[in-house]
ChimeraX commands (.cxc) that place a marker at each C-alpha (Angstrom):
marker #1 position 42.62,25.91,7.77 radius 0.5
marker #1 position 41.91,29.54,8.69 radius 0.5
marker #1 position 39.20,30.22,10.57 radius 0.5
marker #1 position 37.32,32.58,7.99 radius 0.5
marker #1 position 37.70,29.84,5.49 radius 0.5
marker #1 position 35.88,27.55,7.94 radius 0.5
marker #1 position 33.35,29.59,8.52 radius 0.5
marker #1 position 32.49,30.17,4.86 radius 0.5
marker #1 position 32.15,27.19,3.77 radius 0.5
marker #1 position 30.41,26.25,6.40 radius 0.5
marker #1 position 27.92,29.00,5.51 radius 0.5
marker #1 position 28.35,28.17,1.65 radius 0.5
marker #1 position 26.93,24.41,2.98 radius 0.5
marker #1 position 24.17,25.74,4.84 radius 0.5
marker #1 position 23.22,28.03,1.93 radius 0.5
marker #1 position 22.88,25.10,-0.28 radius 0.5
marker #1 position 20.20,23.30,1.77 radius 0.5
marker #1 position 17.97,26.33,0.51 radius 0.5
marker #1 position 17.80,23.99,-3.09 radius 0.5
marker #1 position 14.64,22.46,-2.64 radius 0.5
marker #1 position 13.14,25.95,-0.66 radius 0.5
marker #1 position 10.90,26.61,-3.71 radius 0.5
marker #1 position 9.40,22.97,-3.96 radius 0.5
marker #1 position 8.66,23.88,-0.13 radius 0.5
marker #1 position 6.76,27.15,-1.30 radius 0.5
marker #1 position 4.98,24.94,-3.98 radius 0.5
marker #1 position 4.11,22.32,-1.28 radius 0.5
marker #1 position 2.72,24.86,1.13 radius 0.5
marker #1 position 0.80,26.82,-1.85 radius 0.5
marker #1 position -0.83,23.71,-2.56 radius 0.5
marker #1 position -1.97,22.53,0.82 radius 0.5
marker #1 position -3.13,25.82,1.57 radius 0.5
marker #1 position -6.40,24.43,2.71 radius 0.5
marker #1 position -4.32,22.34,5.26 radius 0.5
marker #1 position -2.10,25.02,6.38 radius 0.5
marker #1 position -5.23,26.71,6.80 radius 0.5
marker #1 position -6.92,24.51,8.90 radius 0.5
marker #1 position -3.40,23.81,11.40 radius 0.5
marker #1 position -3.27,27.91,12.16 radius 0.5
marker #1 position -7.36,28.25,12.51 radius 0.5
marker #1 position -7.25,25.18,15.13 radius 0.5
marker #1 position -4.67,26.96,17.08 radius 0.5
marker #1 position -6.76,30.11,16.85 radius 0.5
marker #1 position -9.81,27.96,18.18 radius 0.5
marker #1 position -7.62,26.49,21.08 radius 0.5
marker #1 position -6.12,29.38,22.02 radius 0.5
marker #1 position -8.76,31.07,22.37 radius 0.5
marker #1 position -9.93,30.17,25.15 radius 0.5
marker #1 position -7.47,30.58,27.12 radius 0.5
marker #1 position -6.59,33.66,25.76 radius 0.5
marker #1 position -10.23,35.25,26.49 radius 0.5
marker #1 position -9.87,33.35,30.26 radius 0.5
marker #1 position -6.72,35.74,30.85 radius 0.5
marker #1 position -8.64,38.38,29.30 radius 0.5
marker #1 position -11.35,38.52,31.57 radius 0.5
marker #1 position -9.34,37.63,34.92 radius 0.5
marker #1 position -6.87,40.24,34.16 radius 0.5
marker #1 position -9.54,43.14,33.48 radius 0.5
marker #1 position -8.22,43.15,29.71 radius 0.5
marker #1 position -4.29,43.31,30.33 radius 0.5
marker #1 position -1.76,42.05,27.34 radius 0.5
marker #1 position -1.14,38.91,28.07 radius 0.5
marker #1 position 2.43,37.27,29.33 radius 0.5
marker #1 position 4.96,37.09,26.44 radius 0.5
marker #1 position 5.21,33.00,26.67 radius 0.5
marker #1 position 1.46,32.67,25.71 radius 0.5
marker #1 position 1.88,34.92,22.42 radius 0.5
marker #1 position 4.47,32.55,21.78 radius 0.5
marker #1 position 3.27,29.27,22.67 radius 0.5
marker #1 position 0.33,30.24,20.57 radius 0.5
marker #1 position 2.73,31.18,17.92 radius 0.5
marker #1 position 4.74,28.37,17.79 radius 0.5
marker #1 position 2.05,25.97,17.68 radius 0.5
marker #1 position 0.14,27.30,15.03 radius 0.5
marker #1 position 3.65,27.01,13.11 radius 0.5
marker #1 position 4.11,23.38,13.88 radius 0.5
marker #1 position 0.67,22.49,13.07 radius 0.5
marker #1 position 0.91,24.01,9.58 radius 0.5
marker #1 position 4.16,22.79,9.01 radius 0.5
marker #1 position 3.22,19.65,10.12 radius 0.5
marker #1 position 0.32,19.15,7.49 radius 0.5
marker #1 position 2.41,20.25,5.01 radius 0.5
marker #1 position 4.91,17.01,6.05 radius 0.5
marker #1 position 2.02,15.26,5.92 radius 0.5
marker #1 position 1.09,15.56,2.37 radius 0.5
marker #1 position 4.36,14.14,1.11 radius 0.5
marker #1 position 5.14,11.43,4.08 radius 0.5
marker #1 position 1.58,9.88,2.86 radius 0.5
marker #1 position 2.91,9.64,-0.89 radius 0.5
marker #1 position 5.60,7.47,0.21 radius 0.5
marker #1 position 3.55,4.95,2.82 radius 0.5
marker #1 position 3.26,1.52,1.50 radius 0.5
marker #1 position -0.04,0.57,0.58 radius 0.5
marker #1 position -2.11,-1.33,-2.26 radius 0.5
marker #1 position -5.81,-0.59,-2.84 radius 0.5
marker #1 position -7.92,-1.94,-5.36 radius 0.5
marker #1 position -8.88,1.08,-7.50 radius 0.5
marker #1 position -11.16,0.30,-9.70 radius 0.5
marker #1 position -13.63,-2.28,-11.83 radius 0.5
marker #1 position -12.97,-2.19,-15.02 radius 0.5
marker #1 position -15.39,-3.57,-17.55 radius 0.5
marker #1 position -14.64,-5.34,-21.15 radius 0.5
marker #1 position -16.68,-6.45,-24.06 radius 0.5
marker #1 position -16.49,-8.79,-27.20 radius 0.5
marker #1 position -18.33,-11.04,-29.25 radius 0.5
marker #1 position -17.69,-14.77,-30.31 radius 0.5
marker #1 position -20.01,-17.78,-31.71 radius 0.5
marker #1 position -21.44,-17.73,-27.87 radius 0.5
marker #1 position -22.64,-14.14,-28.41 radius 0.5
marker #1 position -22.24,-11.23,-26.57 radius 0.5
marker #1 position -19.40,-11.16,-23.55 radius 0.5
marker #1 position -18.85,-8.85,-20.82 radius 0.5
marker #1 position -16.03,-9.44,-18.38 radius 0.5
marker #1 position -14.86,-7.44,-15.41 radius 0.5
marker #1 position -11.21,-7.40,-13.96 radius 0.5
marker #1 position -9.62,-5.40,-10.95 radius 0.5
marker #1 position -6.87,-3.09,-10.90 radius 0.5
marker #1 position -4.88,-3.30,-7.87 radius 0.5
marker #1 position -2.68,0.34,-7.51 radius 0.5
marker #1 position 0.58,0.64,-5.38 radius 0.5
marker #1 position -0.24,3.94,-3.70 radius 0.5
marker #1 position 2.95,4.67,-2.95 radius 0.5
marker #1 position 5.65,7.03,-4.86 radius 0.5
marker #1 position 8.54,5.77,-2.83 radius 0.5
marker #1 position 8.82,2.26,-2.38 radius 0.5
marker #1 position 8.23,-1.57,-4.24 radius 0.5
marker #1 position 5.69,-4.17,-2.98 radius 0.5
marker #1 position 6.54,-7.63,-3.42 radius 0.5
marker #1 position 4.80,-10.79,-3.54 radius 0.5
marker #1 position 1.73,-9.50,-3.76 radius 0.5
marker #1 position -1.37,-11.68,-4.17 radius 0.5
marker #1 position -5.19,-11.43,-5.37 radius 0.5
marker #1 position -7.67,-14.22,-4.11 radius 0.5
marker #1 position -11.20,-14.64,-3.80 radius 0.5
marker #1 position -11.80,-15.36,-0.08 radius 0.5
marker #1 position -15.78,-15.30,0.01 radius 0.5
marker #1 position -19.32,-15.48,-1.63 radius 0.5
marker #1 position -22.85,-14.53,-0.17 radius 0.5
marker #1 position -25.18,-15.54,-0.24 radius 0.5
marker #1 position -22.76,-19.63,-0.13 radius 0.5
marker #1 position -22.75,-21.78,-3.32 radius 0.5
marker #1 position -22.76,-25.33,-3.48 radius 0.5
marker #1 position -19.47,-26.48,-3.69 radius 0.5
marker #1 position -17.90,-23.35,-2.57 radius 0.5
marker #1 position -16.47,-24.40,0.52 radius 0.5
marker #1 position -12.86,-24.16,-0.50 radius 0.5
marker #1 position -12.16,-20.59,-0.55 radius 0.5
marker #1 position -10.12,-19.11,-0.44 radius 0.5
marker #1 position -8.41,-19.65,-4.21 radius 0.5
marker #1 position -6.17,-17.30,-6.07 radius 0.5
marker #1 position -7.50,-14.86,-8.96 radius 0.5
marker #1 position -6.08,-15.04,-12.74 radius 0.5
marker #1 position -3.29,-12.45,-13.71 radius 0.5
marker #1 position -4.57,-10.39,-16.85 radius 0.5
marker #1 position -2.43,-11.22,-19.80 radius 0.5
marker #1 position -0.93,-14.88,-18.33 radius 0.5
marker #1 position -1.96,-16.89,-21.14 radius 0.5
marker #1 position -0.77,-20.20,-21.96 radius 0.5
marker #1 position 1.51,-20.60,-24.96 radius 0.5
marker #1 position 0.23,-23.90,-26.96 radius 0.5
marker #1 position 2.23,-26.63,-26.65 radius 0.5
marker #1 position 3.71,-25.53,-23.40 radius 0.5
marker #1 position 3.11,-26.90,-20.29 radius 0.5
marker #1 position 1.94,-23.57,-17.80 radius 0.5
marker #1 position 1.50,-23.07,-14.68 radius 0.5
marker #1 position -0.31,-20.03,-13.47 radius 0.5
marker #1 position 1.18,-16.97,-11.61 radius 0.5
marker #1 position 0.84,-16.98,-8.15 radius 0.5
marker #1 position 2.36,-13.66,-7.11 radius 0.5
marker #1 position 3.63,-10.30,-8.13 radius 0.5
marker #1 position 5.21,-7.13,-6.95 radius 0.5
marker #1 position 4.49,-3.60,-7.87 radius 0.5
marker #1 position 6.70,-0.77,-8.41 radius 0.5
marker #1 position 5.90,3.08,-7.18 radius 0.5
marker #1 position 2.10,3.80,-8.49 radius 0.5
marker #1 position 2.31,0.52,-10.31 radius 0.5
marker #1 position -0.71,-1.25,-11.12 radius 0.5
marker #1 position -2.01,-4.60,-11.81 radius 0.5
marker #1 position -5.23,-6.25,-13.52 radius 0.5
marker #1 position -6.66,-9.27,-12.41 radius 0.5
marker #1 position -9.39,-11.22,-14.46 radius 0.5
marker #1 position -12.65,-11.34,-11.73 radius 0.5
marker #1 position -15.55,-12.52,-13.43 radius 0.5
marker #1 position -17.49,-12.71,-17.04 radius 0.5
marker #1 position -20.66,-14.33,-18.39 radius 0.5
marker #1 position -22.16,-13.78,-21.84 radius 0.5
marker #1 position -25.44,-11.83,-22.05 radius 0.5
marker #1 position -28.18,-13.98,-21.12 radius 0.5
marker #1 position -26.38,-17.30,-19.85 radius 0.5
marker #1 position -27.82,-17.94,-16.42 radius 0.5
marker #1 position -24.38,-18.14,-14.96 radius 0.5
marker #1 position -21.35,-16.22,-14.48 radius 0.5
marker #1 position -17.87,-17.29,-14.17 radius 0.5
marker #1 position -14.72,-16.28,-11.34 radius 0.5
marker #1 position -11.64,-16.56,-13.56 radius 0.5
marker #1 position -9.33,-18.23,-10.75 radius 0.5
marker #1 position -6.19,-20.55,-11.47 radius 0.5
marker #1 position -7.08,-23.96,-8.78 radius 0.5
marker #1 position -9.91,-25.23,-11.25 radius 0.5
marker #1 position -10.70,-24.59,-14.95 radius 0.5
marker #1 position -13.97,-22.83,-13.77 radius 0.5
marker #1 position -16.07,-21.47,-11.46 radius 0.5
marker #1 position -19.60,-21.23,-12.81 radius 0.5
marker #1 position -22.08,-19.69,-10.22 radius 0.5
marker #1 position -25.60,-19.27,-11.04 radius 0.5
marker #1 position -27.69,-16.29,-11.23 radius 0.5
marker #1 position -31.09,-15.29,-12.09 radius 0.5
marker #1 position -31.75,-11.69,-13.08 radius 0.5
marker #1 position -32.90,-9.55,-9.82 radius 0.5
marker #1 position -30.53,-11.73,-7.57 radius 0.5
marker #1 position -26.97,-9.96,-6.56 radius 0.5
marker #1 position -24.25,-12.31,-5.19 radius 0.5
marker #1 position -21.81,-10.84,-2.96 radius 0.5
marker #1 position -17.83,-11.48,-3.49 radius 0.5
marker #1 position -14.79,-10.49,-0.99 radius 0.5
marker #1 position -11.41,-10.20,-2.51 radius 0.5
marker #1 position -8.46,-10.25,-0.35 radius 0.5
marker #1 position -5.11,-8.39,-1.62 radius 0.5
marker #1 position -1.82,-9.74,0.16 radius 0.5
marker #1 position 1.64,-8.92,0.14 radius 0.5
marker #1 position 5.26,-9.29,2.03 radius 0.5
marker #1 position 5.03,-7.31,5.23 radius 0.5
marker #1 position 2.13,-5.87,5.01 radius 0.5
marker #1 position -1.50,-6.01,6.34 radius 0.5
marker #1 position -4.14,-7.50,3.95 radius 0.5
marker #1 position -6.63,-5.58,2.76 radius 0.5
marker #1 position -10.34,-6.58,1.24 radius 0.5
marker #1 position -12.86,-5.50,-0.48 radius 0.5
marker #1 position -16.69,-6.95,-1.42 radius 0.5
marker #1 position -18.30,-6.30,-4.53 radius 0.5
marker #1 position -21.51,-7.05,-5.79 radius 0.5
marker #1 position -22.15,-8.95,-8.83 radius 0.5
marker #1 position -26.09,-9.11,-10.78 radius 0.5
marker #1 position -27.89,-9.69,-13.73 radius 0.5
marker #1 position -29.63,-6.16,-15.16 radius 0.5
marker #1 position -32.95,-6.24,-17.08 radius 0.5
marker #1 position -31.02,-7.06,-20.27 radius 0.5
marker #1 position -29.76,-10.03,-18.95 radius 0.5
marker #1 position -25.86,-8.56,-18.84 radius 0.5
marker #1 position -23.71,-8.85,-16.13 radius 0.5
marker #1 position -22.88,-6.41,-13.83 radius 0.5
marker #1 position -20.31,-6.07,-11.36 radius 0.5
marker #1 position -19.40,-3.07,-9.01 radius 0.5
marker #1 position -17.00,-2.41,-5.75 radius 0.5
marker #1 position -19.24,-2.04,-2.53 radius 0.5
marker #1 position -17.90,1.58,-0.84 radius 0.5
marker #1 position -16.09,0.87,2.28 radius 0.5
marker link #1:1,2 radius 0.2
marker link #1:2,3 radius 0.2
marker link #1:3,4 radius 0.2
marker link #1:4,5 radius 0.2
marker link #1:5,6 radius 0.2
marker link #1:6,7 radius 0.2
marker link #1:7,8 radius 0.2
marker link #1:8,9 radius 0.2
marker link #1:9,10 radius 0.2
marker link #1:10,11 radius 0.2
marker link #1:11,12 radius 0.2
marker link #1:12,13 radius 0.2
marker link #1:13,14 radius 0.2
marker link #1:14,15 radius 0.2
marker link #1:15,16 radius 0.2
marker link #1:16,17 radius 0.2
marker link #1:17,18 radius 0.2
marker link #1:18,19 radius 0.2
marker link #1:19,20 radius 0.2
marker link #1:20,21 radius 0.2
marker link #1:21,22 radius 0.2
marker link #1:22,23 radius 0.2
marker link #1:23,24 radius 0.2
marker link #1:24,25 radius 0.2
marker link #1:25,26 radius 0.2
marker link #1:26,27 radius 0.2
marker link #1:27,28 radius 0.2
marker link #1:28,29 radius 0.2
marker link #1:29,30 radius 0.2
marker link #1:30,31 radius 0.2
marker link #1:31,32 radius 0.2
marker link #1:32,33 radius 0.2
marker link #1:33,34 radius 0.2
marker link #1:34,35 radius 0.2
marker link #1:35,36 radius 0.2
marker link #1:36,37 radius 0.2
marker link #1:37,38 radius 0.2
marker link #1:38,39 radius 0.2
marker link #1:39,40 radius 0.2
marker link #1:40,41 radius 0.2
marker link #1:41,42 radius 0.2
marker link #1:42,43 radius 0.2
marker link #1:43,44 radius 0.2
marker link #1:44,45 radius 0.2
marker link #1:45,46 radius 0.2
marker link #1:46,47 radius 0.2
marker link #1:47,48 radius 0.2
marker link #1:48,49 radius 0.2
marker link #1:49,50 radius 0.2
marker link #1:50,51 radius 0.2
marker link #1:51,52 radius 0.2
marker link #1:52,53 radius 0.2
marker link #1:53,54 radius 0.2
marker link #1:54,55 radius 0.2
marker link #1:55,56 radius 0.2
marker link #1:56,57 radius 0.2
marker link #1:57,58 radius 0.2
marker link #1:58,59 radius 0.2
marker link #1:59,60 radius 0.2
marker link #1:60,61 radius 0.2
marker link #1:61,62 radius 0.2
marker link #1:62,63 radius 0.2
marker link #1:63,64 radius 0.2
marker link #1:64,65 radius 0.2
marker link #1:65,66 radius 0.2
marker link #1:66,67 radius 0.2
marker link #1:67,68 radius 0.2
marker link #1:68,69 radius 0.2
marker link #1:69,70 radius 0.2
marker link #1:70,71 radius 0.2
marker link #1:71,72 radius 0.2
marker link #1:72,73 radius 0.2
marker link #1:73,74 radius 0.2
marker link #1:74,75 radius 0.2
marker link #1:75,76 radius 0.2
marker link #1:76,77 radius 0.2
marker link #1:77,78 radius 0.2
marker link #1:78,79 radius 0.2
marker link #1:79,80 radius 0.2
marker link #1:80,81 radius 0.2
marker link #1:81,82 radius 0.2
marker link #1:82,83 radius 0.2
marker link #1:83,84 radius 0.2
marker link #1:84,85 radius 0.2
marker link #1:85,86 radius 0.2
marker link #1:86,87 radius 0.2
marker link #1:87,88 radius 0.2
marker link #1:88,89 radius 0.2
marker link #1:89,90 radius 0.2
marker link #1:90,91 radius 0.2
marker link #1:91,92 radius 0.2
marker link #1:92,93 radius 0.2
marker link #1:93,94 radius 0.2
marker link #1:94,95 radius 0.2
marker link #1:95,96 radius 0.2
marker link #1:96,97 radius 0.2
marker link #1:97,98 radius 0.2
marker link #1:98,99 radius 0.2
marker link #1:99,100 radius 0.2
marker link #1:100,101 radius 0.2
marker link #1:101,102 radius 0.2
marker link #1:102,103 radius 0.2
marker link #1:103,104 radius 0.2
marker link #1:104,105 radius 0.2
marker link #1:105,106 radius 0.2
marker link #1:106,107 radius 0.2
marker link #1:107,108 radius 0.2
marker link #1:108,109 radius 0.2
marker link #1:109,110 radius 0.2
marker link #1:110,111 radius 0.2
marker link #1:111,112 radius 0.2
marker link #1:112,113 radius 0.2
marker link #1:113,114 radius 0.2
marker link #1:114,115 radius 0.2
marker link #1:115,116 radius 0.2
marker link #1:116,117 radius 0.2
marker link #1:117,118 radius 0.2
marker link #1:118,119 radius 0.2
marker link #1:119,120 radius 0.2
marker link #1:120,121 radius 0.2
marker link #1:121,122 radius 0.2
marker link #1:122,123 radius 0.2
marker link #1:123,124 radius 0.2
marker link #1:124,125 radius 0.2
marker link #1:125,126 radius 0.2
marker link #1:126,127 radius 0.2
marker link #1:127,128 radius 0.2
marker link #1:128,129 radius 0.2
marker link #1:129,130 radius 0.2
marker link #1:130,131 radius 0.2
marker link #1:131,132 radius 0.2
marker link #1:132,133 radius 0.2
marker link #1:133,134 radius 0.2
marker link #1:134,135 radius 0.2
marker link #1:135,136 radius 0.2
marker link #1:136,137 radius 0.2
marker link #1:137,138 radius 0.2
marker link #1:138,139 radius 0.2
marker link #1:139,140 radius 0.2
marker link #1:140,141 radius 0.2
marker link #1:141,142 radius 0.2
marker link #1:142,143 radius 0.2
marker link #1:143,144 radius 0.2
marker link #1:144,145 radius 0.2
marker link #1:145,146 radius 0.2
marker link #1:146,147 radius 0.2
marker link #1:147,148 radius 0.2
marker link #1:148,149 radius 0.2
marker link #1:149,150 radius 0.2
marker link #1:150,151 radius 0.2
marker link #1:151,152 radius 0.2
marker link #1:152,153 radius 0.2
marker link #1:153,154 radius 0.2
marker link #1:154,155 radius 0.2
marker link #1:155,156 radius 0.2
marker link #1:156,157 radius 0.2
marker link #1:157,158 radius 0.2
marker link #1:158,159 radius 0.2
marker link #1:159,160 radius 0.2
marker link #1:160,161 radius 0.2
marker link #1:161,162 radius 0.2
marker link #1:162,163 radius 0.2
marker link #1:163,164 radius 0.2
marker link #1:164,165 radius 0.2
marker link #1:165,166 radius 0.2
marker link #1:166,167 radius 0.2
marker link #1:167,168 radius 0.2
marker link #1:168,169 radius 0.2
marker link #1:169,170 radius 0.2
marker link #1:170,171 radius 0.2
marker link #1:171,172 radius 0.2
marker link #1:172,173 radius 0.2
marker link #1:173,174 radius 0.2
marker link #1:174,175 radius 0.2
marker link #1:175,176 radius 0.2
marker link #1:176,177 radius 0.2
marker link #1:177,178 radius 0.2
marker link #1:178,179 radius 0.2
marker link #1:179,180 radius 0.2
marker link #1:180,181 radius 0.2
marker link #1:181,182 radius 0.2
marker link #1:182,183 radius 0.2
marker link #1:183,184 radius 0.2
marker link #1:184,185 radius 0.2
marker link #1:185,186 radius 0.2
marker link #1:186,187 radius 0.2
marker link #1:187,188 radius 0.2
marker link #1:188,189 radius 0.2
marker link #1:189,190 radius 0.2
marker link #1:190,191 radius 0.2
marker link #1:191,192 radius 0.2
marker link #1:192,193 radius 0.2
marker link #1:193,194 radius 0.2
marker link #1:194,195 radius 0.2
marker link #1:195,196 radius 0.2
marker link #1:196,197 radius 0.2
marker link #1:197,198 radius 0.2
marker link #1:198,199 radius 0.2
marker link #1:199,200 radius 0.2
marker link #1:200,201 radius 0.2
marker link #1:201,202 radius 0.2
marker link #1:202,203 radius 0.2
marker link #1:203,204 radius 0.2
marker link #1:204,205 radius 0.2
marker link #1:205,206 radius 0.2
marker link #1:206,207 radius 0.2
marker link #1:207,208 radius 0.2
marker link #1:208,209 radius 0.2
marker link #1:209,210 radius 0.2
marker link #1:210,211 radius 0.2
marker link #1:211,212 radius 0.2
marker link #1:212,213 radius 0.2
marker link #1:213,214 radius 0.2
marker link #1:214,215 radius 0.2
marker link #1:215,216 radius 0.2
marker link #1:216,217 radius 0.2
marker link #1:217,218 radius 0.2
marker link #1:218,219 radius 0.2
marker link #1:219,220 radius 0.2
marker link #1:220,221 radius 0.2
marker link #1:221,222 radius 0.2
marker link #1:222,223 radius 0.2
marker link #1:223,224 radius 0.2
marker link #1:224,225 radius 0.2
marker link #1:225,226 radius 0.2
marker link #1:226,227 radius 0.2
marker link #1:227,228 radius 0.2
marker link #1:228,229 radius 0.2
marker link #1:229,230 radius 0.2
marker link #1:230,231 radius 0.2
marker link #1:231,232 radius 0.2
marker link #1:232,233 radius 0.2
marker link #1:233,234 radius 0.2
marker link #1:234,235 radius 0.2
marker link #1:235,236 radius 0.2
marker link #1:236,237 radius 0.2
marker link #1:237,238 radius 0.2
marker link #1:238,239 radius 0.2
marker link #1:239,240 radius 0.2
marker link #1:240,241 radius 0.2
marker link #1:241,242 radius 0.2
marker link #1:242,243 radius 0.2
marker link #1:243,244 radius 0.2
marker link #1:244,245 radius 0.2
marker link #1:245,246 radius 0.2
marker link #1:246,247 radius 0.2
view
């Protein structure tokens, strides 16, 4: 193969890796405040030693190599931030994100119940064998003392006249999500129940103007655990509430 042939296709490859060049505009208009923040930390830093030189030197330019350095770092910084905000979209990593509450009425009256939604944060990868158990109450229960136990899967109901055994695990796809049945009561029982798949049910008393505290501890393959309290009371009207504690 001729050399000029060589060399333009060799260009016509490296042209080609411009594709994605206006995603990267994109990426650095929105992360501006980022990109912002990299080049006015190298300003801060270099500063100093910039205004040292200044004043040893009576006010001469400064060498070429410390316009640069100060160059290329503030480049690099930015840049990096801007790598940054995508490598973080692709990180494996569950979170519960939110209590969500739900309401009905039957011949017991008026029902509230409260399940989590547990979010893979990542837009990249799966997470498998994931898990949702309730690992601790406070102030302790009578009868408690066997916590850790798994929490009930929204939506795995038993089909009559099938034997069923209750899901243990599941796995999450990119920005997946999953809800799991917590706790309920119905307005004005002095109770509340943790919907959990050892025993039929948990019933935990409460009195209105006393808050239990409950940890919940997400699993999964290869990963660290995470967990997260919440607190759990009776309001004026006798209606359970539930919330997640902030970390």
């Amino acid at each position: 193969m001729l050399p000029t042939m060589r060399f333009w296709r060799w260009l016509k490859r490296r042209v080609s890796t411009f594709d994605y060049f206006w995603d990267y505009i994109e990426a650095a208009y929105g992360h501006f405040n980022d990109i912002f923040w990299g080049v006015a930390v190298t300003g801060v830093i270099f500063a100093i030693p910039f205004g040292i030189y200044a004043v040893v030197s009576q006010f001469k330019q400064p060498p070429s190599w410390l316009n640069w350095l100060a160059v290329i770092s503030a480049v690099l910084l930015a840049g990096y931030y801007v790598w940054r905000a995508d490598h973080v979209r692709l990180i494996r990593r569950l979170s519960i994100s939110r209590v969500i509450p739900q309401t009905w009425r039957d011949a017991r009256g008026e029902c509230i119940a409260y399940y989590l939604e547990v979010l893979n944060e990542s837009e990249g990868d799966t997470v498998c064998k994931i898990t949702a158990a309730f690992n601790a109450i406070e102030p302790p229960v009578q009868n408690l003392g066997w916590l850790p136990v798994l929490l009930w899967q929204k939506h795995d109901n038993p089909i009559p006249g099938i034997p069923h055994i209750p899901a243990r695990e599941f796995h999450l796809n990119p920005r997946g999500i999953k809800h799991i049945d917590f706790v309920s009561s119905w307005q004005g029982h002095n109770h509340f129940t943790v919907h959990q798949i050892a025993v039929p049910n948990i019933h935990v008393p409460i009195a209105q103007g006393f808050n239990y505290r409950l940890q919940v501890v997400i699993t999964a393959e290869n990963m660290p655990s995470i967990s997260q309290w919440f607190e759990v009371w009776m309001n004026e009207e006798d209606i359970l509430q539930c919330k997640m504690e902030r970390r």
